[in-house]
Each structure stands twice: as structure tokens, then as C-alpha cells.
C-alpha positions as CSV (number, residue, x, y, z in Angstrom):
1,X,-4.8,-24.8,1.3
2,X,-7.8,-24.8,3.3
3,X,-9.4,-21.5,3.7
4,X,-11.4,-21.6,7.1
5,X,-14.1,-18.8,8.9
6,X,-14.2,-17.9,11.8
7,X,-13.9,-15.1,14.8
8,X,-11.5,-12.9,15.7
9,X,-10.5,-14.7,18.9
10,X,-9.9,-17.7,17.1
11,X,-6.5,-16.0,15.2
12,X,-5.1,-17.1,18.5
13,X,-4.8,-20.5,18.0
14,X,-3.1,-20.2,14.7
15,X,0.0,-17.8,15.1
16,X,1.8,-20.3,12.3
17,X,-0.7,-19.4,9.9
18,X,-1.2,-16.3,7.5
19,X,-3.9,-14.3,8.0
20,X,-6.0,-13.2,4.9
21,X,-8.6,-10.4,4.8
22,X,-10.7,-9.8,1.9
23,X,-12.8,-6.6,1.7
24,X,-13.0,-7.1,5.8
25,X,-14.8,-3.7,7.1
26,X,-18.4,-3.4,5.4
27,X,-20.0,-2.6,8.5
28,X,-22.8,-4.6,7.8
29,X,-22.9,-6.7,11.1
30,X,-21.3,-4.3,13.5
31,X,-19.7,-0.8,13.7
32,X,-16.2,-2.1,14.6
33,X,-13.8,-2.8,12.6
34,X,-13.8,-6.8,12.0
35,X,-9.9,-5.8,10.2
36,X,-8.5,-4.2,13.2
37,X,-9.7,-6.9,15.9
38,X,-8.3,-9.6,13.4
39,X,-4.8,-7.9,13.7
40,X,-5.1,-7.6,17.6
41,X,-5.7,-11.1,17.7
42,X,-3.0,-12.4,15.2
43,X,0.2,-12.9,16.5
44,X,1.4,-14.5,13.0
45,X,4.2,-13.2,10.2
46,X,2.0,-12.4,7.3
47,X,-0.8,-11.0,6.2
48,X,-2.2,-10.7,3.4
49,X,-4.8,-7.7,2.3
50,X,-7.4,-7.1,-0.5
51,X,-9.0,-4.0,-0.7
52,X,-8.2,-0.1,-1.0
53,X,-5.4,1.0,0.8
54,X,-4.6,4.5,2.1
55,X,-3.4,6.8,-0.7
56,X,-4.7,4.4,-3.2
57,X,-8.0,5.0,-3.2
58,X,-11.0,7.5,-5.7
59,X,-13.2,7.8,-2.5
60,X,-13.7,10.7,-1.1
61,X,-13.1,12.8,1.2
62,X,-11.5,10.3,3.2
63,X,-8.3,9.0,1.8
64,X,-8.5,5.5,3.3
65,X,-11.2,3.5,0.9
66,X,-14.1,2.0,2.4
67,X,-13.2,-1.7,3.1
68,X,-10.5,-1.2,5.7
69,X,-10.9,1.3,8.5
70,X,-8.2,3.9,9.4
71,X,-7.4,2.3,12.7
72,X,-6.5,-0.8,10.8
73,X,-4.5,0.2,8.1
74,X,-2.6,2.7,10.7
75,X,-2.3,-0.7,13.2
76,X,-1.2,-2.8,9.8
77,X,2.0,-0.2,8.9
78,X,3.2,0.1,12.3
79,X,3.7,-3.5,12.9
80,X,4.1,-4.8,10.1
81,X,5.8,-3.5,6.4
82,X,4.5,-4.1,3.0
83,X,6.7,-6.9,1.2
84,X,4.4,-7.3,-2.2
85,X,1.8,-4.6,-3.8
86,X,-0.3,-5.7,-7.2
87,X,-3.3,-4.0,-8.3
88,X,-6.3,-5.9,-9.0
89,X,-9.1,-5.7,-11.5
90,X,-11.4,-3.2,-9.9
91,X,-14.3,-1.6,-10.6
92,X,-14.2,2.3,-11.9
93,X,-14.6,3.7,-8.5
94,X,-11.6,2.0,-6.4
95,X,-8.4,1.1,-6.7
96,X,-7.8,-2.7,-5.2
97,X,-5.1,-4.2,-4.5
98,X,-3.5,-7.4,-3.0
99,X,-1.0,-6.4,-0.4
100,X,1.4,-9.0,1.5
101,X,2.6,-7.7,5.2
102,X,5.6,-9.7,7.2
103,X,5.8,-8.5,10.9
104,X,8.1,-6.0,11.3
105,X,10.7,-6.4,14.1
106,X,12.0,-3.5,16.0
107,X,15.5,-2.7,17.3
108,X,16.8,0.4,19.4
109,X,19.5,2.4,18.3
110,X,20.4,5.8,20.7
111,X,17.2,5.0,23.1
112,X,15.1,4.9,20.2
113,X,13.1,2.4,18.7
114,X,13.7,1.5,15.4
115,X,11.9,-0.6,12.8
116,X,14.5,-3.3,11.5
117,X,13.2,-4.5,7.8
118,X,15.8,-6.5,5.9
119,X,17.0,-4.9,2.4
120,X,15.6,-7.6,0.7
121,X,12.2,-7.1,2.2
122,X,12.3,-3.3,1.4
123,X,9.8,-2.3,-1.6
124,X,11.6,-0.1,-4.3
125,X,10.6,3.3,-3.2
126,X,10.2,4.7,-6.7
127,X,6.7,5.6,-8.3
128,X,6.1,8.1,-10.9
129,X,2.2,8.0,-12.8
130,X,2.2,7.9,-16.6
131,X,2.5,11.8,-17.0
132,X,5.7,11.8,-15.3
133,X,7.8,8.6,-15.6
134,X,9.4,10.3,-18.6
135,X,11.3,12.9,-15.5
136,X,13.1,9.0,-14.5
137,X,14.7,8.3,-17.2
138,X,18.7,9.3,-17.6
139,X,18.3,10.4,-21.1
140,X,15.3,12.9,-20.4
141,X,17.1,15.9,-20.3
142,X,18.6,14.9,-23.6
143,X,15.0,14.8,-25.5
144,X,12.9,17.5,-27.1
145,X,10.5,18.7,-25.0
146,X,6.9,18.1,-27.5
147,X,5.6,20.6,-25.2
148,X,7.9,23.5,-26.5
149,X,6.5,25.4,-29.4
150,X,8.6,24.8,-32.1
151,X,11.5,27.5,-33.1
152,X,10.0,30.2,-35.2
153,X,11.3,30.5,-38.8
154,X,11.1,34.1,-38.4
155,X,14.1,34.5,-35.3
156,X,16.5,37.1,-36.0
157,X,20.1,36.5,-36.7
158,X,22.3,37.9,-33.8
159,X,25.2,40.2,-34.8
């Protein structure tokens, strides 16, 4: 594989390529977002993305992290849908991860526009964080609850 840098405009030429952006927006060299004018200029099937994501992100106020900007990742989930999500080392203050996007296509049902993503391609829809995976499983309304005090010793014997 042969990684290669560039501009923007060049994304172009290479439609039959994936695009890959690594921590793009740092806003070092300019105030636009390098992400988003890499997407306007790709015409390609996949992309993949590492950095913070919206919703998966410890920065705040903003829910979006700092590598990617808004218009990007709103731009990135309306044309294309996430096919592979896998968190990365990171450091105490983010929450990175390496994302693969395939272009979504579109159909319309009813005069509306639809996005058409194949089962296969559809990520399982299910999250729960460590506090609450035990609400998933079939057998949690059969277990004792550690939270419940324990029954007193002292309960009085009904009639």
C-alpha cells in the first residue's frame, strides 16, 4: 500500500481509492476544515477515519472532539454509513477510534428519499456501558438484585 500526501483537489483523480484521514482538523494551517473539503472532493466508496467522533468524545462542551469539525462528521453520516467502529488506545482525555464509511446509496420510496444500506452492512444497533449490560441479558430478571438490602431477620409472620 502506498500511503501518498497531497491536497484536497487531488481526491479527484482517485475515485477507485479509499480515502484515509488521520486526526485531519488541527487548524494549525488554516481555519477550514482540511476533513470536510477532502470529503467534497472524494467521490470514492470508503473512508476510513481516526479520531473522536460525535457522541464519543470527553471534550467539552462541544460534543464533536477536536480533530474533526461538525460540518464534517454531519457531511460523513449523511453520505455515507459506518460499516466498522474499534476504539483505539487513546490518551485519558479522548476517546479515538478507527471508523470505516462505504457510500451510502439512496433510493425513493413514497416521494421520499431514502438511504438504502444492505443488512449486511448495518452495524448491530445495541450498546449498553458496563453499569448496564447486566439490563441485556435474558436471565436478568431472574437474578438477585446486590443492590437490594437483604431481607430482615426480624419480618413478621403474616396471619
Amino acid at each position: 500500500m502506498t500511503v501518498e500526501k497531497g491536497t484536497p483537489e487531488v481526491l479527484k483523480k482517485h475515485k477507485k481509492h479509499t480515502l484515509m484521514l488521520c486526526y485531519p482538523d488541527d487548524y494549525e494551517d488554516s481555519e477550514e476544515s482540511m476533513a470536510l473539503e477532502c470529503l467534497n472532493n472524494y467521490s470514492g466508496d470508503t473512508v476510513i477515519h481516526i479520531a473522536e467522533l460525535f457522541g464519543h468524545t470527553l471534550c467539552l462542551p462541544e460534543p464533536w472532539g477536536r480533530t474533526s469539525s461538525p460540518e464534517f462528521q454531519m457531511r460523513l453520516a449523511a453520505v455515507f454509513h459506518k460499516v466498522l467502529q474499534v476504539p483505539l488506545p487513546s490518551w485519558h482525555s479522548s476517546m479515538d477510534t478507527l471508523t470505516v464509511w462505504t457510500r451510502t446509496k439512496t433510493c425513493i420510496v413514497d416521494d421520499g428519499i431514502y438511504a438504502y444500506i444492505p443488512r449486511d452492512e448495518r452495524l448491530n444497533m445495541v450498546m449498553a456501558s458496563e453499569s448496564t449490560e447486566h439490563l441485556l441479558r435474558e436471565d436478568a430478571s431472574d437474578q438477585n438484585d446486590d443492590s437490594a438490602p437483604p431481607p430482615s431477620k426480624k419480618a413478621k409472620k403474616s396471619k
